[in-house]
Backbone of each chain as ProteinMPNN parsed JSONL, in Angstrom:
{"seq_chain_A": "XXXXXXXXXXXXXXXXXXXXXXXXXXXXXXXXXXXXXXXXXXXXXXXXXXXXXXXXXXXXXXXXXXXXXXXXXXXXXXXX", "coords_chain_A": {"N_chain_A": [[40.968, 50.649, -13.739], [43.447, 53.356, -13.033], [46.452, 52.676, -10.054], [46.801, 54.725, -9.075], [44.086, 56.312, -9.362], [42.614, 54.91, -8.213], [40.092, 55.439, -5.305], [41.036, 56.854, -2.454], [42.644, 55.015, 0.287], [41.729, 55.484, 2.22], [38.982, 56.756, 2.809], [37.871, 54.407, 1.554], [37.81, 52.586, 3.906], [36.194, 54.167, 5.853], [33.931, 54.207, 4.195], [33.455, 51.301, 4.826], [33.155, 50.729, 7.146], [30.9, 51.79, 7.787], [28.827, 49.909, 7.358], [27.012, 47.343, 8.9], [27.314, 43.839, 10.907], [24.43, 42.923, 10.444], [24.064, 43.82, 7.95], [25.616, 42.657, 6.164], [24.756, 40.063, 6.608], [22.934, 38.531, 4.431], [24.719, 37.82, 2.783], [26.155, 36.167, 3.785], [28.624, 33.011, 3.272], [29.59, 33.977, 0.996], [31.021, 35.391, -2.334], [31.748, 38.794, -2.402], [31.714, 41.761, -3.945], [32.971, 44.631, -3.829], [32.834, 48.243, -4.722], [35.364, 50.282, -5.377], [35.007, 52.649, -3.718], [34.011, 51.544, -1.44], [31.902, 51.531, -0.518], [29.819, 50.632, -1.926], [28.147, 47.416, -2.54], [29.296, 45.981, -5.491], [28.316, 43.352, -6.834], [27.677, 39.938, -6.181], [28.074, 36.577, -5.015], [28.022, 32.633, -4.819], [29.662, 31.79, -6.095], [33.138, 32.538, -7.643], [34.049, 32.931, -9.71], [31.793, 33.637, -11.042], [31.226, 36.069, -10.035], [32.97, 37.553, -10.725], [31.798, 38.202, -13.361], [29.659, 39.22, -13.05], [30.737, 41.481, -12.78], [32.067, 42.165, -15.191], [29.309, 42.534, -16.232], [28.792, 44.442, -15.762], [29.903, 46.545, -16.669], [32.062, 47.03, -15.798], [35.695, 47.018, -14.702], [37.801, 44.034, -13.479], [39.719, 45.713, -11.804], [38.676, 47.759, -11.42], [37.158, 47.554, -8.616], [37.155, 45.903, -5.473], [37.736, 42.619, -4.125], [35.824, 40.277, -1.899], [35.497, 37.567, 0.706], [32.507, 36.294, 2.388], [32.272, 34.806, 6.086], [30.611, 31.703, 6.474], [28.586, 32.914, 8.901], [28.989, 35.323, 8.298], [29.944, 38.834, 8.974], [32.375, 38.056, 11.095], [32.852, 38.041, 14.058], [34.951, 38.376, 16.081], [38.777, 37.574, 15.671], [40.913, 35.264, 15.68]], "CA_chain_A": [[41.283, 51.78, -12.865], [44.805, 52.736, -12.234], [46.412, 52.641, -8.249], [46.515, 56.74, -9.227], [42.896, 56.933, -9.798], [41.608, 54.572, -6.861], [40.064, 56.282, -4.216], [42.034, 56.781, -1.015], [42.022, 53.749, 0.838], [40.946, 55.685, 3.849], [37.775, 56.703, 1.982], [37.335, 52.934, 1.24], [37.977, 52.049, 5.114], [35.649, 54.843, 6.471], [32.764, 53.866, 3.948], [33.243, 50.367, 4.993], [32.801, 50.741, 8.559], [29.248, 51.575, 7.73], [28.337, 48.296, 7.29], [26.728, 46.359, 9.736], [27.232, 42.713, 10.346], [23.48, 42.47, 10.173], [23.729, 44.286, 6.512], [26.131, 41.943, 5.273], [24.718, 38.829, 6.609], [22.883, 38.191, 3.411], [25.989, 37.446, 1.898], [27.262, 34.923, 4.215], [29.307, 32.402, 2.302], [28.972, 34.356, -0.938], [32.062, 36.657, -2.937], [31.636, 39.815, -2.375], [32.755, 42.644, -4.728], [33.113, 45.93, -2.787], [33.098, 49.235, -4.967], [36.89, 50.52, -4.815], [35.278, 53.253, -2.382], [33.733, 50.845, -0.331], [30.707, 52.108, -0.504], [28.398, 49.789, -2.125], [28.733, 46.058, -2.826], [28.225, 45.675, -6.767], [28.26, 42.037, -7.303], [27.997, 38.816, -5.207], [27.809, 35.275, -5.854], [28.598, 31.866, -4.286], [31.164, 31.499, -7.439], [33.811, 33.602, -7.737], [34.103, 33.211, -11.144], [30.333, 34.467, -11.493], [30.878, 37.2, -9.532], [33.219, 38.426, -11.634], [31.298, 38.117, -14.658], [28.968, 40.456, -13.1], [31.298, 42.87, -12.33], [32.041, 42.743, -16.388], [28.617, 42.945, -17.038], [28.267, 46.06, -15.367], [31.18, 47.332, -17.36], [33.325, 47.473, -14.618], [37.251, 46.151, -14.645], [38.54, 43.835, -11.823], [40.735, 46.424, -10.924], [37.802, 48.907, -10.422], [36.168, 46.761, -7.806], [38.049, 44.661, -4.108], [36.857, 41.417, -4.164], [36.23, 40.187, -0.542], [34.293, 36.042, 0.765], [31.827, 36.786, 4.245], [32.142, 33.523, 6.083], [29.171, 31.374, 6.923], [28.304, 33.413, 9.838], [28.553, 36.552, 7.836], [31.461, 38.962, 9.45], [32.701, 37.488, 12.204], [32.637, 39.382, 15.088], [36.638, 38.737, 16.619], [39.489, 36.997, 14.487], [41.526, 34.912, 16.086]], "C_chain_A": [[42.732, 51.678, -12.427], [44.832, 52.964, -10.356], [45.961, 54.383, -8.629], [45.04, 57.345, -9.222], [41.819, 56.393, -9.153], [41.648, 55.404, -5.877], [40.844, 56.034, -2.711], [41.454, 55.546, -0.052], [41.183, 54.232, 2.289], [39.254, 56.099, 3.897], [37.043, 55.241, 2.051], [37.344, 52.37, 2.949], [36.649, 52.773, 6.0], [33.856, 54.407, 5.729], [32.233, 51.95, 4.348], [32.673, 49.845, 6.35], [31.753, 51.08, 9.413], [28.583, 50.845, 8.003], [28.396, 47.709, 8.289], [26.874, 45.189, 9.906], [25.682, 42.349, 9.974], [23.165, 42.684, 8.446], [24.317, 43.126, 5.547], [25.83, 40.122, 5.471], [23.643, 38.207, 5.451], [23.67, 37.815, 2.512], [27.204, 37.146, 2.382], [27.651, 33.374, 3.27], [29.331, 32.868, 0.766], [30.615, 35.503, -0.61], [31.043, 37.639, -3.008], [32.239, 40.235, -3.015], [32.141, 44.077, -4.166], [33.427, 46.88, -4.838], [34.169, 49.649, -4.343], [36.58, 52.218, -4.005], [34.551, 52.783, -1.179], [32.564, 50.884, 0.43], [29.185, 51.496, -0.593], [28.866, 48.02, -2.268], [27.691, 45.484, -4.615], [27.952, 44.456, -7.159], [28.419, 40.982, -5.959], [27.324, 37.621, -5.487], [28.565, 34.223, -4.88], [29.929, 31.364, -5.018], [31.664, 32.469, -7.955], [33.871, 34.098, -9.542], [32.936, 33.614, -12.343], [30.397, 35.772, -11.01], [31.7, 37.947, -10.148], [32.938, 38.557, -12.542], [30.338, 39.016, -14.621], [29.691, 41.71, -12.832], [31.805, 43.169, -14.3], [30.784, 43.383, -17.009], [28.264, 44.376, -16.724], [29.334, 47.214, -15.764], [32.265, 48.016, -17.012], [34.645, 46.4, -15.007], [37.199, 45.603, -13.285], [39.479, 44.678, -11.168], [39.785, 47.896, -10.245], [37.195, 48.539, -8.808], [37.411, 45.94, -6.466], [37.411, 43.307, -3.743], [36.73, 40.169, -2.348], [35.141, 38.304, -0.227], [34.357, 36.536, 2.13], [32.024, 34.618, 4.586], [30.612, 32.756, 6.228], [28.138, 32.421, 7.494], [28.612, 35.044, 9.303], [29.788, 37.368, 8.791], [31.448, 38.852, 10.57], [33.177, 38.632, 13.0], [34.053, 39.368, 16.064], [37.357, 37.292, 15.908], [40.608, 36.643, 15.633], [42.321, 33.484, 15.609]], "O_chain_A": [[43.285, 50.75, -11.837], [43.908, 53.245, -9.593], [44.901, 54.962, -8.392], [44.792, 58.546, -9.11], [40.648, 56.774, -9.18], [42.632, 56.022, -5.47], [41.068, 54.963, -2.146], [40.299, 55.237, 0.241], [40.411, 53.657, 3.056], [38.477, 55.81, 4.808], [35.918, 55.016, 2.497], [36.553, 51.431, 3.033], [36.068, 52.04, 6.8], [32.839, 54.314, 6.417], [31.113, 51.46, 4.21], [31.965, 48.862, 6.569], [31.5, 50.976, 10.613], [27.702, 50.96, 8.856], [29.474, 47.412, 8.803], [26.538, 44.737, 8.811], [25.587, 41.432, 9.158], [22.363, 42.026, 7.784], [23.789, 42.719, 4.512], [26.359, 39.201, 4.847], [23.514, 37.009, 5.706], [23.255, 37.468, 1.406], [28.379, 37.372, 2.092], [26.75, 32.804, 2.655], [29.14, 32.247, -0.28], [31.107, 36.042, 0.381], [29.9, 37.539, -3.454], [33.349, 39.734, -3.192], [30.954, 44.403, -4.155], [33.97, 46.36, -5.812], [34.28, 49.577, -3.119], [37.529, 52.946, -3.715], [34.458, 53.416, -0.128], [32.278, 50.469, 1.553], [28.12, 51.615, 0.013], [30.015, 47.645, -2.033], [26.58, 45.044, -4.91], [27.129, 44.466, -8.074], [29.119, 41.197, -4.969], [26.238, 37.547, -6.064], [29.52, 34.606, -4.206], [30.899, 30.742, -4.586], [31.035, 33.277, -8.638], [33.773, 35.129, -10.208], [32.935, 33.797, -13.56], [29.667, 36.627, -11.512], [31.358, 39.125, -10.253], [33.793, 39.201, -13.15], [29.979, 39.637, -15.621], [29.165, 42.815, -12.696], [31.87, 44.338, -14.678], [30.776, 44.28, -17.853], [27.594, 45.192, -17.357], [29.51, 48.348, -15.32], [33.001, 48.914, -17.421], [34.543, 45.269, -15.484], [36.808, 46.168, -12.264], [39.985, 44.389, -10.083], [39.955, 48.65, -9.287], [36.858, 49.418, -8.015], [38.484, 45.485, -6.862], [36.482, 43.25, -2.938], [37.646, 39.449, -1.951], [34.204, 38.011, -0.97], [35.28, 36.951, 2.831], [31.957, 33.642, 3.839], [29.576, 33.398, 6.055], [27.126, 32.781, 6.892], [28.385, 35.935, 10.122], [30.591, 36.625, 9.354], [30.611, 39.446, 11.25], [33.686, 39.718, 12.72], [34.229, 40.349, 16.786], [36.755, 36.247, 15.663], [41.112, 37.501, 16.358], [43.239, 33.031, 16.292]]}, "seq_chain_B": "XXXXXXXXXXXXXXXXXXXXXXXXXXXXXXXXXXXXXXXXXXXXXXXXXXXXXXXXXXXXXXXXXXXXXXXXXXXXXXXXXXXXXXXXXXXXXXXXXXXXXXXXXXXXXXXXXXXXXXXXXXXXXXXXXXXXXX", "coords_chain_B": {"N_chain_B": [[60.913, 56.445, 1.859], [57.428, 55.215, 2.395], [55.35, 53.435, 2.693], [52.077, 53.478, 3.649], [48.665, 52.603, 5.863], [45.518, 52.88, 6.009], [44.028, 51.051, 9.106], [41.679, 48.943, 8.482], [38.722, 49.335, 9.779], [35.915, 47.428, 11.092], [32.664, 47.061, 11.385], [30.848, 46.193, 14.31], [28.453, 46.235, 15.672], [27.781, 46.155, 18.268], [28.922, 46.988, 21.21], [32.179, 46.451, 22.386], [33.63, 44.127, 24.116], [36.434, 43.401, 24.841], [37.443, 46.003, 23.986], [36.947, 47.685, 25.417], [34.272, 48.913, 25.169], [34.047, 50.168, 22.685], [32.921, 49.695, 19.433], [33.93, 49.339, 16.907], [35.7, 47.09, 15.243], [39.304, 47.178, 14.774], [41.113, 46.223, 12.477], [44.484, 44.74, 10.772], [44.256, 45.165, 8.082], [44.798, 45.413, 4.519], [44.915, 46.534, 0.879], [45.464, 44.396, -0.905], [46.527, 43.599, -4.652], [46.364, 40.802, -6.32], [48.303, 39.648, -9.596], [48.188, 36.928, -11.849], [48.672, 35.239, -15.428], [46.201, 35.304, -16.751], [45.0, 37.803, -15.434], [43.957, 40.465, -13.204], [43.177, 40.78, -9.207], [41.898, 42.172, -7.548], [42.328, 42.732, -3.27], [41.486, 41.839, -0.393], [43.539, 42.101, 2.335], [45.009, 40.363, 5.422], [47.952, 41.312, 7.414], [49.842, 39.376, 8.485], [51.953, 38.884, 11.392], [52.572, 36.329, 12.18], [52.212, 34.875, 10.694], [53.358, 32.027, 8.412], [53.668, 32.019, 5.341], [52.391, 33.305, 2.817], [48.687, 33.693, 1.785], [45.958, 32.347, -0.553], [42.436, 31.862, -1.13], [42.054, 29.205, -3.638], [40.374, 29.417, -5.557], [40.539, 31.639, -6.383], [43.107, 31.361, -7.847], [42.374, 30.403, -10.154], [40.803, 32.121, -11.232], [42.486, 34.036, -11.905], [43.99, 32.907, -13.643], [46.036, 30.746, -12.977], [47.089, 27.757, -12.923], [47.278, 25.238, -10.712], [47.659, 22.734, -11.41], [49.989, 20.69, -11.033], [51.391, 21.771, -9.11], [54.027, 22.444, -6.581], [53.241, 20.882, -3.731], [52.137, 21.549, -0.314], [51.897, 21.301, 3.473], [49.808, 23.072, 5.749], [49.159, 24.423, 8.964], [45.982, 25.865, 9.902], [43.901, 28.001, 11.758], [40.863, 27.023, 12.695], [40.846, 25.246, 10.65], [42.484, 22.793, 11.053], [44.73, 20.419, 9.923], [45.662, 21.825, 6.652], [45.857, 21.459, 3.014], [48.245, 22.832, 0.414], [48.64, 24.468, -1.957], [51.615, 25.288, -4.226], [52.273, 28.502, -6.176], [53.74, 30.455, -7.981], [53.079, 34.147, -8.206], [52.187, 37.437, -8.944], [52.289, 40.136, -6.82], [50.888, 43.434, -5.593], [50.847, 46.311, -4.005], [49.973, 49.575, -3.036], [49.521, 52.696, -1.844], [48.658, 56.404, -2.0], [50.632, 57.38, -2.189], [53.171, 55.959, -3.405], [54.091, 52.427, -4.799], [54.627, 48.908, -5.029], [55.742, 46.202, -6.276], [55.826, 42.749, -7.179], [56.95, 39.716, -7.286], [56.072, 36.685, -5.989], [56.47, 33.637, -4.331], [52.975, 31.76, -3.881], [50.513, 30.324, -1.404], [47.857, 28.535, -2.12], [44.987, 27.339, -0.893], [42.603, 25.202, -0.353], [40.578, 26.047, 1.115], [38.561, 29.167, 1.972], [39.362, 31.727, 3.842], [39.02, 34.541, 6.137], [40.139, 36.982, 5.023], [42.432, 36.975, 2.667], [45.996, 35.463, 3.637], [48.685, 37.624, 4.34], [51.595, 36.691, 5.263], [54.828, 35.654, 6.108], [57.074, 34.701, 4.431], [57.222, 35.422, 1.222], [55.885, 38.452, 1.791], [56.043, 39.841, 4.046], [58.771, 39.554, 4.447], [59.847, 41.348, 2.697], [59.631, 43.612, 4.22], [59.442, 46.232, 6.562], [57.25, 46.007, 8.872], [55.317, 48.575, 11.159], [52.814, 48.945, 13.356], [50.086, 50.815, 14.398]], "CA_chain_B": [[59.546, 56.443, 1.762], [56.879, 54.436, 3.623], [53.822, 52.941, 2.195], [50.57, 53.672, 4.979], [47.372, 51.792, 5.246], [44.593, 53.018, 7.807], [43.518, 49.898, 9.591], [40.262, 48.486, 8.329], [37.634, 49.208, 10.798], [34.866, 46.315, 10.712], [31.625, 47.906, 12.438], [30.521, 44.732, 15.13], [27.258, 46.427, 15.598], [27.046, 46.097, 19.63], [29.885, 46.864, 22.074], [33.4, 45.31, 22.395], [34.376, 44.239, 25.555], [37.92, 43.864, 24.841], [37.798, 47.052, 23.5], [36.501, 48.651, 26.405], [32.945, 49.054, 24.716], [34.357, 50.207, 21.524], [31.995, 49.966, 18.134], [34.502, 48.884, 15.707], [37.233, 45.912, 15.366], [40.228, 47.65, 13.879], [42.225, 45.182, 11.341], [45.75, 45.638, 9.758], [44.333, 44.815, 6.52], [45.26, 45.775, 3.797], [44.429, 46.21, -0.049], [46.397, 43.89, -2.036], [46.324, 42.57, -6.126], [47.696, 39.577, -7.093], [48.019, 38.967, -10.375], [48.594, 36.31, -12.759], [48.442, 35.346, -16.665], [44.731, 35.986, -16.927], [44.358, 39.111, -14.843], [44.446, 40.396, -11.73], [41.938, 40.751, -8.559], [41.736, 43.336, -5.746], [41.599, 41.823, -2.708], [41.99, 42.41, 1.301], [45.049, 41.061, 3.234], [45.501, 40.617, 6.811], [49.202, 41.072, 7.926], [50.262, 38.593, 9.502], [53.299, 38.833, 11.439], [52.286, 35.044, 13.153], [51.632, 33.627, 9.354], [54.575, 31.896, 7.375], [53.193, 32.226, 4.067], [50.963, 34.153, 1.993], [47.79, 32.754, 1.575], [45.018, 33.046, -1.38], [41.86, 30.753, -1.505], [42.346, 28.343, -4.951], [39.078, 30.133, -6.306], [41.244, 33.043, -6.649], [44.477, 31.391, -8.431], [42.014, 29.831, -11.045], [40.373, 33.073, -11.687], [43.299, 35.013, -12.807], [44.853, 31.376, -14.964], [47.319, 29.891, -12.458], [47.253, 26.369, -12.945], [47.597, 24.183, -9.942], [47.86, 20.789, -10.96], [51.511, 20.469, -10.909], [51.974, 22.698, -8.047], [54.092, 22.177, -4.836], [52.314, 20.792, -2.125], [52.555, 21.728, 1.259], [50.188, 21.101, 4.81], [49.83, 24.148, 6.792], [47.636, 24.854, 10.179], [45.35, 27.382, 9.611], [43.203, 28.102, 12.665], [39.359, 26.228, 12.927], [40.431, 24.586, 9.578], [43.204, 22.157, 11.574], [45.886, 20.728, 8.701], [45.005, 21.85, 4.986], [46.768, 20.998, 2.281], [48.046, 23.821, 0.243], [49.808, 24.835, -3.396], [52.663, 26.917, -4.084], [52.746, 29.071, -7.316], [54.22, 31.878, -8.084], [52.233, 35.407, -8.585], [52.851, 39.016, -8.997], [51.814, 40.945, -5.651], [50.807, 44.813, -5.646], [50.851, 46.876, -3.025], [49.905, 51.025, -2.98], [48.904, 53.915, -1.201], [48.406, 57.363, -2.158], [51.996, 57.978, -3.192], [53.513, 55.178, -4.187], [53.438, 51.452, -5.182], [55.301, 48.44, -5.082], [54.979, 44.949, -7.077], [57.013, 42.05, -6.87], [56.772, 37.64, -7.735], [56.369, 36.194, -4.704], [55.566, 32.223, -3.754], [52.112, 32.299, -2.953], [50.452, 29.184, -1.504], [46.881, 28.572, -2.589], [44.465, 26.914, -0.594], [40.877, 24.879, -1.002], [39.173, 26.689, 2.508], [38.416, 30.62, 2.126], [39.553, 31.936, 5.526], [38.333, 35.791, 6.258], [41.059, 37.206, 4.379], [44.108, 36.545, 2.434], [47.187, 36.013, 4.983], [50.078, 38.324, 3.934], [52.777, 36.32, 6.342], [56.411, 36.111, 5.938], [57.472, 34.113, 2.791], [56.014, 36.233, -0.256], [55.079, 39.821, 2.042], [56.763, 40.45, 5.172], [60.065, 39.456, 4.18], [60.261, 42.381, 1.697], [59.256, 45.146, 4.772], [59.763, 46.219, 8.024], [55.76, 46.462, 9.641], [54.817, 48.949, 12.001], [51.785, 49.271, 13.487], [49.902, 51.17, 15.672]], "C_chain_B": [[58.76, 55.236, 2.194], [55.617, 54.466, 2.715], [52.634, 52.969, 3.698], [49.311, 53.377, 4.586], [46.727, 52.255, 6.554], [44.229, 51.4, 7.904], [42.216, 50.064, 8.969], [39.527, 48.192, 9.721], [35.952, 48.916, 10.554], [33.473, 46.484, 12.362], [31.11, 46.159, 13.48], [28.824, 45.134, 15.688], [26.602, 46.126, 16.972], [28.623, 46.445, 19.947], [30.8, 45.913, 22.524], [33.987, 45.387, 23.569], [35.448, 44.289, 25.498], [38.274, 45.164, 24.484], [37.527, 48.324, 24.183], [34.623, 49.628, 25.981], [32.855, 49.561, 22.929], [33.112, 49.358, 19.961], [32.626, 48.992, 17.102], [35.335, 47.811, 15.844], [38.423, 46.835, 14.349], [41.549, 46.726, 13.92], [42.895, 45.554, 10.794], [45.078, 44.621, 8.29], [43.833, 45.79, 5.52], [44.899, 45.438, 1.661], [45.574, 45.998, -0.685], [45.822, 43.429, -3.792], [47.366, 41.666, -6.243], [47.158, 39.067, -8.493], [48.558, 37.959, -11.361], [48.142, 36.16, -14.457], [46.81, 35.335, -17.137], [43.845, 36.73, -16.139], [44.621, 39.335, -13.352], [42.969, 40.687, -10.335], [42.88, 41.171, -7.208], [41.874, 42.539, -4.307], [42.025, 42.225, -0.95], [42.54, 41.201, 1.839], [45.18, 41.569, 4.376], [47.0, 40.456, 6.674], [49.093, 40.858, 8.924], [51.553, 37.943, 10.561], [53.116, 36.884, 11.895], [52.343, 33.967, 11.66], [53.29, 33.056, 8.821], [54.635, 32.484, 5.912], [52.189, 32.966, 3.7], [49.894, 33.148, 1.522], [46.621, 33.023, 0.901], [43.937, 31.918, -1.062], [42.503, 30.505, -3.592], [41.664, 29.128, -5.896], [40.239, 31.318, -7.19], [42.535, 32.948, -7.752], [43.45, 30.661, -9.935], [41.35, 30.884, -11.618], [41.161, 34.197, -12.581], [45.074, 33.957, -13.66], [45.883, 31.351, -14.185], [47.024, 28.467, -12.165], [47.79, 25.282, -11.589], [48.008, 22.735, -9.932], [48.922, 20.499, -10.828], [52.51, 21.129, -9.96], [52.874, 22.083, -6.834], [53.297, 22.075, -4.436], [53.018, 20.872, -0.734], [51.5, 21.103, 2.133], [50.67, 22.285, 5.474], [48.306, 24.19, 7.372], [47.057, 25.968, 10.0], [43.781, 26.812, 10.708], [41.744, 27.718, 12.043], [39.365, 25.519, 11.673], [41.291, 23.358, 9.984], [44.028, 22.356, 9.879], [44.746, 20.759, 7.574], [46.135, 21.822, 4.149], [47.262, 22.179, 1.323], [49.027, 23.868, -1.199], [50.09, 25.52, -3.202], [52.174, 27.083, -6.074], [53.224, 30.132, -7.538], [53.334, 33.509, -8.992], [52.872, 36.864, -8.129], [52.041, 39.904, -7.981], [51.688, 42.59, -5.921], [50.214, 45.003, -4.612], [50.957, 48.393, -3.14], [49.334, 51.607, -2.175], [48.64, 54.994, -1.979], [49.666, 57.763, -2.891], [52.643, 57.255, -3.681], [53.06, 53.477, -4.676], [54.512, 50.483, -5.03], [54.391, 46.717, -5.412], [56.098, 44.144, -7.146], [56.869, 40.695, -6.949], [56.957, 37.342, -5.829], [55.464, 34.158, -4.491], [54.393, 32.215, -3.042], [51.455, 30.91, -2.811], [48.689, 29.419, -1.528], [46.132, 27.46, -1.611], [42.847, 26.352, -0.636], [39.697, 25.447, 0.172], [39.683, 27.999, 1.935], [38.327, 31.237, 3.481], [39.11, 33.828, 5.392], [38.919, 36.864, 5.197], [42.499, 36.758, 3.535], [45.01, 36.979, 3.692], [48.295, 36.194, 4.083], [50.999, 37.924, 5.33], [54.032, 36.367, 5.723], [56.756, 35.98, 4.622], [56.504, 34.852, 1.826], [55.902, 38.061, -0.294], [56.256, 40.07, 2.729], [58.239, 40.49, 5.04], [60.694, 40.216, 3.677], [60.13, 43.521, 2.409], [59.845, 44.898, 6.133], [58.246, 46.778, 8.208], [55.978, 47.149, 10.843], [53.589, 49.134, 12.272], [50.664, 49.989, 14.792], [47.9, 51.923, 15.262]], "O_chain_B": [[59.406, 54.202, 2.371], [55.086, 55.436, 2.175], [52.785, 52.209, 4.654], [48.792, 53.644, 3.502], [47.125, 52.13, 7.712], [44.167, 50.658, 6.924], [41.669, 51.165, 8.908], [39.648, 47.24, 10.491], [35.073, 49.649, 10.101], [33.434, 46.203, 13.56], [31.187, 45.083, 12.887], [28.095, 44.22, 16.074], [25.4, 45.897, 17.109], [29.487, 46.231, 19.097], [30.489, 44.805, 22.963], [34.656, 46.306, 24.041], [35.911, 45.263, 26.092], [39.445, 45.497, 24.665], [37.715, 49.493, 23.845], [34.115, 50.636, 26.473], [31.913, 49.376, 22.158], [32.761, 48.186, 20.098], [32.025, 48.064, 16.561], [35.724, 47.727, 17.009], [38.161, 47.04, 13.164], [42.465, 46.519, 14.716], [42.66, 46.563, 10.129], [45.532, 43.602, 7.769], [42.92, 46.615, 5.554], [44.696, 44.304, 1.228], [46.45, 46.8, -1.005], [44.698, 42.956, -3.956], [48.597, 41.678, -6.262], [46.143, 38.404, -8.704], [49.672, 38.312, -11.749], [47.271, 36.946, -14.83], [46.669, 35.39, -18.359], [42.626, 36.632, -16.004], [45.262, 38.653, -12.552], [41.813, 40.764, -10.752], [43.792, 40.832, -6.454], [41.331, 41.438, -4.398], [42.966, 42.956, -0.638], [42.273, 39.999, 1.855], [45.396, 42.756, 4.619], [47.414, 39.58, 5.916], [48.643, 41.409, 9.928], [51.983, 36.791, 10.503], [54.202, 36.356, 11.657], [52.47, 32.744, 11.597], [54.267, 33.798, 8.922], [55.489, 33.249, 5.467], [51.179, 33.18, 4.371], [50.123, 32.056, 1.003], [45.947, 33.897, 1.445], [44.474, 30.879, -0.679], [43.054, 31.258, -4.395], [42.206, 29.511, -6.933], [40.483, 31.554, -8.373], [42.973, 33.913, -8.379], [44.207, 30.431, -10.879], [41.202, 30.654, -12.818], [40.773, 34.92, -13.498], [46.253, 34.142, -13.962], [46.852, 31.971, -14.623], [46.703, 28.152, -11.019], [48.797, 24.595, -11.762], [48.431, 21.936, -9.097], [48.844, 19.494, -10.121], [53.74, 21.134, -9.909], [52.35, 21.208, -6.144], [52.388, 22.9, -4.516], [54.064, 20.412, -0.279], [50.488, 20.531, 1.73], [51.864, 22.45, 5.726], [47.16, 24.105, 6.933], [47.669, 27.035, 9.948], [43.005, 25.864, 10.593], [41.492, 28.117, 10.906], [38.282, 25.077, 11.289], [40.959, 22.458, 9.213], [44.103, 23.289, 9.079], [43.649, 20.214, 7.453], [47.262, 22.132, 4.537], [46.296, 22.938, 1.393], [50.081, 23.238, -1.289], [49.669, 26.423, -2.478], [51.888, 26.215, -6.9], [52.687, 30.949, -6.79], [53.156, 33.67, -10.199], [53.709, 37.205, -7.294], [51.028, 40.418, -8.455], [52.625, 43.005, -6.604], [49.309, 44.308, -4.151], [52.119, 48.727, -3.371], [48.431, 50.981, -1.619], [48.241, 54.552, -3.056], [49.71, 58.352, -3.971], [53.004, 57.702, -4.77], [51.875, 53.23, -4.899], [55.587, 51.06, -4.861], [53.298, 46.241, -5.105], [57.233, 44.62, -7.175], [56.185, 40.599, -5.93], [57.694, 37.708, -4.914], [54.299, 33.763, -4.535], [54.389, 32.526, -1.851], [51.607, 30.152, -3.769], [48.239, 30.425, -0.981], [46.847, 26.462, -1.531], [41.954, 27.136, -0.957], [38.47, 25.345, 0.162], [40.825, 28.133, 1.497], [37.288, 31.232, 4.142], [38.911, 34.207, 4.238], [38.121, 37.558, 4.567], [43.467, 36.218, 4.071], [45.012, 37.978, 4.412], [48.783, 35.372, 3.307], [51.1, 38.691, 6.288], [54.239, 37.158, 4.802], [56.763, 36.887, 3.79], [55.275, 34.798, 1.773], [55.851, 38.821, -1.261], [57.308, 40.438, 2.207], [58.88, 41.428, 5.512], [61.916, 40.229, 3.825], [60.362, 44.568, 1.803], [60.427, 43.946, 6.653], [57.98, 47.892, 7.756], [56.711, 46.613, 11.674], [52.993, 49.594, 11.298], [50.607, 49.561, 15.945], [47.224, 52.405, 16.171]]}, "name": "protein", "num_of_chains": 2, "seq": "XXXXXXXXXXXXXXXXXXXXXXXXXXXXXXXXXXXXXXXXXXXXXXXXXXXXXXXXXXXXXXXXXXXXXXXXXXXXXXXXXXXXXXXXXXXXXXXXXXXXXXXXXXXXXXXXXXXXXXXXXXXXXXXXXXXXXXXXXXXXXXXXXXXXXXXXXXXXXXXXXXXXXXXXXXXXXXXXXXXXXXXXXXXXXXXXXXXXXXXXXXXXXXXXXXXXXX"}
């Protein structure tokens, strides 16, 4: 996917802000791979280098996809 | 011309007292690629005006073939991880919005903890912009 043909990042910010920490705490300590509108989460794995192997098998490019790691505690609730 | 990123707003799923009861945490981060000689990978970057360096986990520099073993070493503090030890290598940064784009080699230092995000700090990011944010 080129930058020209990813969806607007504000798209990707607004579908992300969906997400609950309770949704994503199944996939504390695990790679995450976000859909580049932020929408769904197509792949995830404790090894990055598995999780992108599912993002080939699903005949997706790394450049279609944002590749993101939840910590333990799944998303942390203030960053300091 | 001016590259613009809405803040990433990270739902907290109860009320934020600092935020005056507020819903969301809103983060300057930002969608970066860095890539090297076997590919490249999407990835979300906090800017960090407080950071020195740019900062990837290792996972990440072995995924798109950057070779560490012969790397600079550094130690840098990185908050609840105290000192970590850290490689430099050099990788190709991308950065876009809606209208344009910008890509550029930058020293990036690689680390063995995965902290919430990549830190886009001075050496590598900031050095190349002027940040506003609001």
């Amino acid at each position: 996917m080129s930058e020209k043909s990813r969806p607007d990042r504000k798209i990707y910010v607004e579908n992300r802000a969906k997400f609950l920490p309770e949704d994503l705490l199944p996939y504390a300590s695990q790679w995450v791979v976000w859909s580049a509108d932020g929408s769904r989460i197509v792949a995830h794995h404790s090894d990055l280098a598995e999780a992108a192997r599912q993002v080939e098998s699903l005949g997706l490019e790394r450049e279609d996809v944002i590749f993101d790691h939840l910590p333990p505690e799944g998303e942390v609730t203030t960053l300091l | 011309m001016s590259l613009r990123f809405p803040y990433l707003q990270v739902a907290m799923g109860r009320p934020i007292v600092s935020l005056g009861g507020k819903a969301h945490r809103p983060r300057p981060v930002i969608g970066v690629a860095i890539m090297g000689p076997a590919g490249t990978i999407p990835y979300d970057g906090l800017l960090d005006i407080g950071s020195d360096d740019v900062l990837f986990p290792e996972a990440v520099a072995a995924l798109i073939g950057i070779d560490l073993t012969n790397a600079p070493q550094g130690t840098a503090s990185a908050f609840g991880y105290g000192a970590i030890s850290v490689r430099y290598a050099e990788a190709t940064l991308r950065i876009a919005d809606n209208q344009e784009r910008r890509e550029w080699r930058a020293w990036v230092s690689f680390a063995p903890v995965v902290r919430r995000y990549a830190l886009l700090g001075y050496a590598g990011f900031l050095q190349y912009f002027t940040a506003t944010g609001k």
